[in-house]
C-alpha positions as CSV (number, residue, x, y, z in Angstrom):
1,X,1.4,15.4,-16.2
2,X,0.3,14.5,-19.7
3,X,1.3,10.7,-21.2
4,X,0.2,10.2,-25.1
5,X,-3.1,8.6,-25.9
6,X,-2.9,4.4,-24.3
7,X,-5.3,2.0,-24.4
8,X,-5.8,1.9,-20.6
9,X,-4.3,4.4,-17.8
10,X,-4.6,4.6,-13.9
11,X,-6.0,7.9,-12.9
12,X,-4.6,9.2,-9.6
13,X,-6.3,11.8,-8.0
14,X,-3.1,13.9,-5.9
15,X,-6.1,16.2,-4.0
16,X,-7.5,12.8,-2.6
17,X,-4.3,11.8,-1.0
18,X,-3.8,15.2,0.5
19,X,-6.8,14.8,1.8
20,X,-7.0,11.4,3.0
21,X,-4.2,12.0,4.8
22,X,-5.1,15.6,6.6
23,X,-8.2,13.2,7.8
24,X,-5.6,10.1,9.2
25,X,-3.4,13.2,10.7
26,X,-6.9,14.7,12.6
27,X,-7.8,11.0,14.0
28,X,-4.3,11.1,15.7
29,X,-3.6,14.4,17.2
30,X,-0.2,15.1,18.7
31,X,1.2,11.8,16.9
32,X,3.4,12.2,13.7
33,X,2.5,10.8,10.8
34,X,4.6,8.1,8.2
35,X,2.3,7.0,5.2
36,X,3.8,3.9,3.9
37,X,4.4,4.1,0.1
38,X,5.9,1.2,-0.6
39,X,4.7,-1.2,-3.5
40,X,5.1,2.1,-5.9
41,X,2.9,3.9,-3.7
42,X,0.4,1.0,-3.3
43,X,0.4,0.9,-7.1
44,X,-0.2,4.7,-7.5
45,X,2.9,6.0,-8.1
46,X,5.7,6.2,-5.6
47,X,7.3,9.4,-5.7
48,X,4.0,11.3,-7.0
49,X,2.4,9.4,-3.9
50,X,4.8,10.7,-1.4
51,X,4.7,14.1,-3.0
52,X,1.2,14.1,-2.1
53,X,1.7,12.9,1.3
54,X,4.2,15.3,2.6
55,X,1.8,17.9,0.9
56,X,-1.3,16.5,3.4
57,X,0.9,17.0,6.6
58,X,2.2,13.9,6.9
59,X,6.3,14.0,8.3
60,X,7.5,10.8,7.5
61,X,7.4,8.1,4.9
62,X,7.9,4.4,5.0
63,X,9.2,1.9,2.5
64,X,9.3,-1.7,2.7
65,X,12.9,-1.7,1.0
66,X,15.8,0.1,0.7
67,X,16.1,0.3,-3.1
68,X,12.3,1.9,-2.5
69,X,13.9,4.7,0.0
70,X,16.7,5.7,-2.3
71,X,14.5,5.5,-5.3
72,X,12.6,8.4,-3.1
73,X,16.2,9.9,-2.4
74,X,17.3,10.7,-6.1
75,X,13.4,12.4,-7.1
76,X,15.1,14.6,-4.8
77,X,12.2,13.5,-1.6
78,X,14.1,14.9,1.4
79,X,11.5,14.2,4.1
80,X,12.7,10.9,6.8
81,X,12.1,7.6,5.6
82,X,12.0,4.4,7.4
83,X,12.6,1.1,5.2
84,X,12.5,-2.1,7.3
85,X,12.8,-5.4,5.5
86,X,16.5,-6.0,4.9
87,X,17.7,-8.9,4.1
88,X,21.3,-9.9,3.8
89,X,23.3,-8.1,0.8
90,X,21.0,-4.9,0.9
91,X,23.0,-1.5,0.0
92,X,23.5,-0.5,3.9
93,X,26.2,1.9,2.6
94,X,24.1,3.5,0.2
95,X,21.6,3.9,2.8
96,X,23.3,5.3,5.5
97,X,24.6,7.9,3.4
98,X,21.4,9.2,2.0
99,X,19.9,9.2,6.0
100,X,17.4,6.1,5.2
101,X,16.3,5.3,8.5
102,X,16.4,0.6,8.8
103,X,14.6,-1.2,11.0
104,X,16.9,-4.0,12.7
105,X,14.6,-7.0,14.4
106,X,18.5,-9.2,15.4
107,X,21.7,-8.5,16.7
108,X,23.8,-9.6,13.0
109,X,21.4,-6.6,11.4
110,X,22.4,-4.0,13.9
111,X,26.0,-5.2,13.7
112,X,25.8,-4.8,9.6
113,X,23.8,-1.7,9.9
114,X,26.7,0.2,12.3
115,X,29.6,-1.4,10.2
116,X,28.1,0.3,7.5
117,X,27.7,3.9,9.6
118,X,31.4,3.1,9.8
119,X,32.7,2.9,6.3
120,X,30.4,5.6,5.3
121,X,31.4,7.9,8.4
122,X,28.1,9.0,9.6
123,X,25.6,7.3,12.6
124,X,22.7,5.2,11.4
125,X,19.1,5.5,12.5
126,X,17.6,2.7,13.6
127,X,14.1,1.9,15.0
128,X,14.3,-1.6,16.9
129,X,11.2,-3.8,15.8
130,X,9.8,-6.4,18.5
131,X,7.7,-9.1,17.4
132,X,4.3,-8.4,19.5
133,X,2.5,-11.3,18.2
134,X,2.0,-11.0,14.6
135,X,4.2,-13.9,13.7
136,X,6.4,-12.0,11.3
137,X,9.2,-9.4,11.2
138,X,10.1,-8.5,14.5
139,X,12.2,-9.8,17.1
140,X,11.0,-12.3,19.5
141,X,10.1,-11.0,22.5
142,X,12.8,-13.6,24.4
143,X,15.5,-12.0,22.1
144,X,14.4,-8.7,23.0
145,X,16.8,-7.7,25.4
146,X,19.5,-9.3,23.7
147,X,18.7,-6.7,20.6
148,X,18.4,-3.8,22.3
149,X,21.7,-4.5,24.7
150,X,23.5,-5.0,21.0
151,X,22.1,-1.6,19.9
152,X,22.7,0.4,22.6
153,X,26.8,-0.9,22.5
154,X,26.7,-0.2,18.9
155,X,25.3,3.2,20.0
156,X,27.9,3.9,22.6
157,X,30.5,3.5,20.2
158,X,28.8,6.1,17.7
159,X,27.9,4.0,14.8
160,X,23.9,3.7,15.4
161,X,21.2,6.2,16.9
162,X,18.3,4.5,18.3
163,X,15.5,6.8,17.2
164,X,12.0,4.2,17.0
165,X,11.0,1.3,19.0
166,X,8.3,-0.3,16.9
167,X,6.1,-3.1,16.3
168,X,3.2,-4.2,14.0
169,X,-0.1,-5.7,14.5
170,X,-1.9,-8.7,13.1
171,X,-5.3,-8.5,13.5
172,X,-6.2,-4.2,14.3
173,X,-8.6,-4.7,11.0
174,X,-10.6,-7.2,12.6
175,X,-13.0,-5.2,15.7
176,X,-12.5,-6.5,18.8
177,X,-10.3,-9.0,18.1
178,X,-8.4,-10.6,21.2
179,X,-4.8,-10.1,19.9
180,X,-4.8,-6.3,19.8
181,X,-4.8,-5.8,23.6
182,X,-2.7,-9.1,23.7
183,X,-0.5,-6.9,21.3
184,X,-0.4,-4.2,23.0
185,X,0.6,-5.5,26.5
186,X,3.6,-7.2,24.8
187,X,4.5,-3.5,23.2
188,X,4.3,-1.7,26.3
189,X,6.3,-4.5,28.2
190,X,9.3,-4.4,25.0
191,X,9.1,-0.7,25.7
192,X,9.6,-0.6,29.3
193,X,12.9,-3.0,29.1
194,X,13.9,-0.9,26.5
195,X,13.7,2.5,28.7
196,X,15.1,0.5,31.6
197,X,18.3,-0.3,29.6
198,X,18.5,3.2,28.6
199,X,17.3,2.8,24.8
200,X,14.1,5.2,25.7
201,X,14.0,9.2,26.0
202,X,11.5,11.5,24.5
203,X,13.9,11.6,20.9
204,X,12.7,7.8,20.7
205,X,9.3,7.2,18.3
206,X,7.2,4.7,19.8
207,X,4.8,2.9,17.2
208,X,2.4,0.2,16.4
209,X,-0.4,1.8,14.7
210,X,-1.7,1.0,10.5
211,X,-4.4,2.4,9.2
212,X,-6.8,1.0,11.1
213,X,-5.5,1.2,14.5
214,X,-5.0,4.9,13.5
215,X,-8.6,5.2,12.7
216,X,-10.2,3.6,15.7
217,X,-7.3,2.4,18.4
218,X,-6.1,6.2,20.3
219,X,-4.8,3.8,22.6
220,X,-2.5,2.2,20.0
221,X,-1.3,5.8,18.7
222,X,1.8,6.5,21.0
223,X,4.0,9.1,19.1
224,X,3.4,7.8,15.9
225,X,0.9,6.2,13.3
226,X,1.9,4.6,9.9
227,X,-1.4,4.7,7.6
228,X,-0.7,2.9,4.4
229,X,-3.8,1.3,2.2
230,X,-6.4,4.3,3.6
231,X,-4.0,7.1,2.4
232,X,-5.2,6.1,-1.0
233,X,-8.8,6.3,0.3
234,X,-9.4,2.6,0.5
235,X,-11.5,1.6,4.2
236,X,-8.8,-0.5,6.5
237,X,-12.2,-2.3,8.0
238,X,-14.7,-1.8,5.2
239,X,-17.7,-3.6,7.1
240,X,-16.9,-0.1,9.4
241,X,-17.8,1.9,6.4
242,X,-15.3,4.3,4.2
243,X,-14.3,6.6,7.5
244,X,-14.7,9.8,4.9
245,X,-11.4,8.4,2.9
246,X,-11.7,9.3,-0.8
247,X,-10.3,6.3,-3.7
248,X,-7.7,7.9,-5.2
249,X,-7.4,5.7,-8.7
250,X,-9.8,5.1,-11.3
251,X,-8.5,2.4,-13.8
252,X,-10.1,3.1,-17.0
253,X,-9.6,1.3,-20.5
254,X,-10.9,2.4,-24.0
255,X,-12.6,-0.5,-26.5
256,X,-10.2,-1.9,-28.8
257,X,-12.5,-3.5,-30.7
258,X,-16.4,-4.0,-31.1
259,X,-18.2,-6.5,-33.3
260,X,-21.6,-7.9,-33.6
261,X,-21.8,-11.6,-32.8
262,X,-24.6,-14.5,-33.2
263,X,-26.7,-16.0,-30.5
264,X,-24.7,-18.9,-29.5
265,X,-21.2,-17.5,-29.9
266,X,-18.8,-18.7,-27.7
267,X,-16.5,-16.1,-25.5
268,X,-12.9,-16.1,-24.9
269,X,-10.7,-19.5,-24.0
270,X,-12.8,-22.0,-23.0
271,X,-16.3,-20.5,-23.8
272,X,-17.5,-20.1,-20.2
273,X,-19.6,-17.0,-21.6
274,X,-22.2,-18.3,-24.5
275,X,-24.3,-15.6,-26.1
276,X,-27.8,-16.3,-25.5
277,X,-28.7,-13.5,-28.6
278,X,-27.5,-11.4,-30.8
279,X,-25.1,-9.2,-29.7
280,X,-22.3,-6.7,-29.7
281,X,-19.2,-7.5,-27.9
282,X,-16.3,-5.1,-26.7
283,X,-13.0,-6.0,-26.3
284,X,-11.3,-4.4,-23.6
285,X,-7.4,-4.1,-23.8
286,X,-6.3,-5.1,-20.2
287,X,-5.6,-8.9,-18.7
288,X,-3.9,-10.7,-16.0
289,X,-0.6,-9.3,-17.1
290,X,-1.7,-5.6,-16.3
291,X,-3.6,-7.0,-12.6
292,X,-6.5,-7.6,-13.9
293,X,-7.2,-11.5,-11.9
294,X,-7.8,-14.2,-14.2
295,X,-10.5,-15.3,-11.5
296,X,-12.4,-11.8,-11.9
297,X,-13.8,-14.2,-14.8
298,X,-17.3,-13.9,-14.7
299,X,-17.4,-11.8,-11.3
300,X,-16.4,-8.3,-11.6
301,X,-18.3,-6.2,-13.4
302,X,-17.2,-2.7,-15.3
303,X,-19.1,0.5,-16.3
304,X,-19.5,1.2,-19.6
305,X,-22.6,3.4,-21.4
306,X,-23.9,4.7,-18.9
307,X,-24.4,1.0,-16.7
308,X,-22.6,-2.0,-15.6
309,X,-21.4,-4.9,-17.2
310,X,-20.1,-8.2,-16.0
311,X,-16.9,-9.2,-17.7
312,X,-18.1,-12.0,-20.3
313,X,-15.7,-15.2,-20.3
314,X,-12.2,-15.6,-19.2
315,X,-9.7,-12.7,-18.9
316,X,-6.9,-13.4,-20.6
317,X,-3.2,-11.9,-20.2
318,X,-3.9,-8.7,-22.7
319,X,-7.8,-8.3,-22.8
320,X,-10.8,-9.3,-21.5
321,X,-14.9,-8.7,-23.7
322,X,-17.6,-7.5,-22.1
323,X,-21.6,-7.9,-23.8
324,X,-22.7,-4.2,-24.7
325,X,-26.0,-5.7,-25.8
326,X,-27.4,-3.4,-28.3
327,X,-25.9,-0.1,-26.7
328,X,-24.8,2.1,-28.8
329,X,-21.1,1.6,-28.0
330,X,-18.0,1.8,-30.1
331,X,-14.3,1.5,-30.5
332,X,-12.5,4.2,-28.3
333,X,-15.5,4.6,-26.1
334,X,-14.4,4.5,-22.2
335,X,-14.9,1.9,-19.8
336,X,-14.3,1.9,-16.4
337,X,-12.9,-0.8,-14.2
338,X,-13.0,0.8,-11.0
339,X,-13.4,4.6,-9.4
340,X,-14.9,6.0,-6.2
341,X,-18.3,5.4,-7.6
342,X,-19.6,8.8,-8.5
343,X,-20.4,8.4,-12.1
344,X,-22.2,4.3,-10.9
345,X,-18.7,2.9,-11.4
346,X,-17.6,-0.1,-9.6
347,X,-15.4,0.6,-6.4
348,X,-12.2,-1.1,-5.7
349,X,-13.9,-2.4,-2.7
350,X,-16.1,-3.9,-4.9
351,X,-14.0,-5.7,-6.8
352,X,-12.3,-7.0,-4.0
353,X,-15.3,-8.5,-2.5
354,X,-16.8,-9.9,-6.1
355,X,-12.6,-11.6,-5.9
356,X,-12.5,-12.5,-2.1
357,X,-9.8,-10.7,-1.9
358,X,-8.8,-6.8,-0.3
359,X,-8.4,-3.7,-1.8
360,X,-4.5,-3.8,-1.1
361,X,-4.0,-6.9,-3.8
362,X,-6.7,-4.6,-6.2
363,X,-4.2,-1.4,-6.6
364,X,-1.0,-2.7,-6.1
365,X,-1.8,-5.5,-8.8
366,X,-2.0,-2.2,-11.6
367,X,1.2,-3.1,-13.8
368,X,3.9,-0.9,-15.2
369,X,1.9,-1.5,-19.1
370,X,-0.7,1.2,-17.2
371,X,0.5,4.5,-17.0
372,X,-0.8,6.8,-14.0
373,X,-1.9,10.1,-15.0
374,X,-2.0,12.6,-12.0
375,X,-4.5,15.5,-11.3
């Protein structure tokens, strides 16, 4: 896909999905596999994202909302797809109808989601979520058998089909930490009231795992994993090293501008960058309103001729200068923000530890001024 000449563009390498993916699929054997692309595709583009996915073996794909499922739905994406936050008001009809798999964590959703099944005249699927420990969606494990006795009357009567019993984990990024088998002895337990009611049989997908737990918890694999943030080749637990995952996106920008400046010049609001020479400064066409952090002021660095460079001053909403020094840079010349680090780029890891921050707010941060360009 080919997008006119911009001043900045996110380039999404398809092959490095496909393969990040055939690599979470071999760390799981005999699970399936639902990559989460929600969040556009964890900023790399949705429906070219899922594409991608499907291509690398994986079976399913997850969204956080519905409007993100049928989104999928009309690119003509036929594969299941699970969406599970859903508030009040959300298009249940629509839903239904184009076989979204929802997520129900309390009684009033289950009841919504099987009135729905019945004005659209066809059975729901619905994966019951138990709150485990992570404090968020899910329903508490006291509830529990309260949800799943609704779901299994509104199965009786034909409206619903409970197909996944599910839960998510808090802390499966941090080694060791005491909550995962904590986690995982609440799972098993919502499980086992869940078969003894009669919501269990082998049809029923059983799953907890993210990316990291798919990388490094078998235990936590059950019938299913849900990678999201290392589809797009970026580490769950960097401090374990990149697990062979491949970045997908390299954000690049070209110079808008370069001009020679005095020693002493001040840079950008506020002049927290002062020239201490003579110098040539390039003016990069991306800011805060395109994800590029207003705190990445004096922190992240770039690549540009041949090296890196800090970013000099504050970023603003549309632009941000770095110091070229006397390098033989001009207008149109490349400069990259972040890549896999082949060429001596930047990584996205990188700039999320320069930010204190993680990878997922790096990509998904990319805004809709950027087009992604696909290889």
């Amino acid at each position: 896909m080919s997008f006119p000449m911009t001043p900045a563009e996110a380039r999404v390498d398809l092959s490095a999905i496909r393969d990040n993916v055939a690599l979470l699929r071999s760390h799981a054997p005999g699970a399936l596999t639902m990559v989460a692309v929600k969040a556009d595709g964890y900023g790399h583009g949705m429906t070219a994202a899922a594409r991608a996915c499907l291509e690398g073996g994986a079976e399913r794909l997850g969204t956080a909302y519905i409007r993100e499922a049928l989104e999928l739905r009309a690119e003509g994406v036929t594969a299941p797809i699970l969406s599970w936050i859903i508030p009040p008001g959300e298009p249940l009809d629509e839903a239904v109808a184009a076989e979204v798999e929802l997520s129900a964590a309390a009684p009033w959703l289950v009841d919504a989601i099987a009135e729905a099944a019945g004005r659209t005249g066809r059975a729901a699927r619905v994966h019951l979520k138990a709150d485990t420990g992570s404090g968020r969606g899910g329903s508490p494990i006291a509830d529990w058998p309260a949800l799943v006795d609704r779901a299994l009357t509104r199965q009786a009567e034909g409206t619903i089909e409970i197909v996944g019993l599910w839960s998510h984990f808090a802390c499966a990024d941090i080694p060791g930490h005491p909550s995962i088998d904590t986690q995982l002895g609440a799972f098993d337990e919502a499980l086992a009231v869940a078969e003894k009611a009669g919501a269990g049989g082998s049809h029923v997908i059983r799953h907890i795992a993210n990316s990291a737990a798919n990388l490094t918890l078998p235990r936590a694999r059950y019938d299913m994993v849900r990678p999201g943030i290392a589809a797009y080749g970026l580490s769950p637990i960097p401090e374990l090293g990149d697990f062979g995952l491949r970045p997908a996106m390299t954000l690049t920008a070209r110079l808008a501008l370069v001009k020679r400046v005095p020693a002493g010049s001040g840079v950008s609001y506020g002049h927290l960058y002062v020239t201490d020479r003579e110098t040539k400064l390039g003016l990069v066409p991306l800011g805060y309103a395109d994800g590029i952090l207003r705190h990445a002021t004096g922190r992240a660095e770039v690549f540009a001729g041949g090296r890196r460079r800090r970013i000099a001053g504050r970023v603003c909403m549309d632009q941000f200068v770095i110091d070229l020094g006397d390098d033989p840079l001009t207008e149109g010349d490349e400069v990259i923000l972040f890549g896999d680090g082949s060429k001596g780029e930047p990584t996205a890891q990188e700039w999320a530890d320069s930010l204190d921050t993680i990878t997922h707010e790096i990509v998904t941060g990319i805004g809709s001024r950027v087009p992604r360009v696909y290889r």
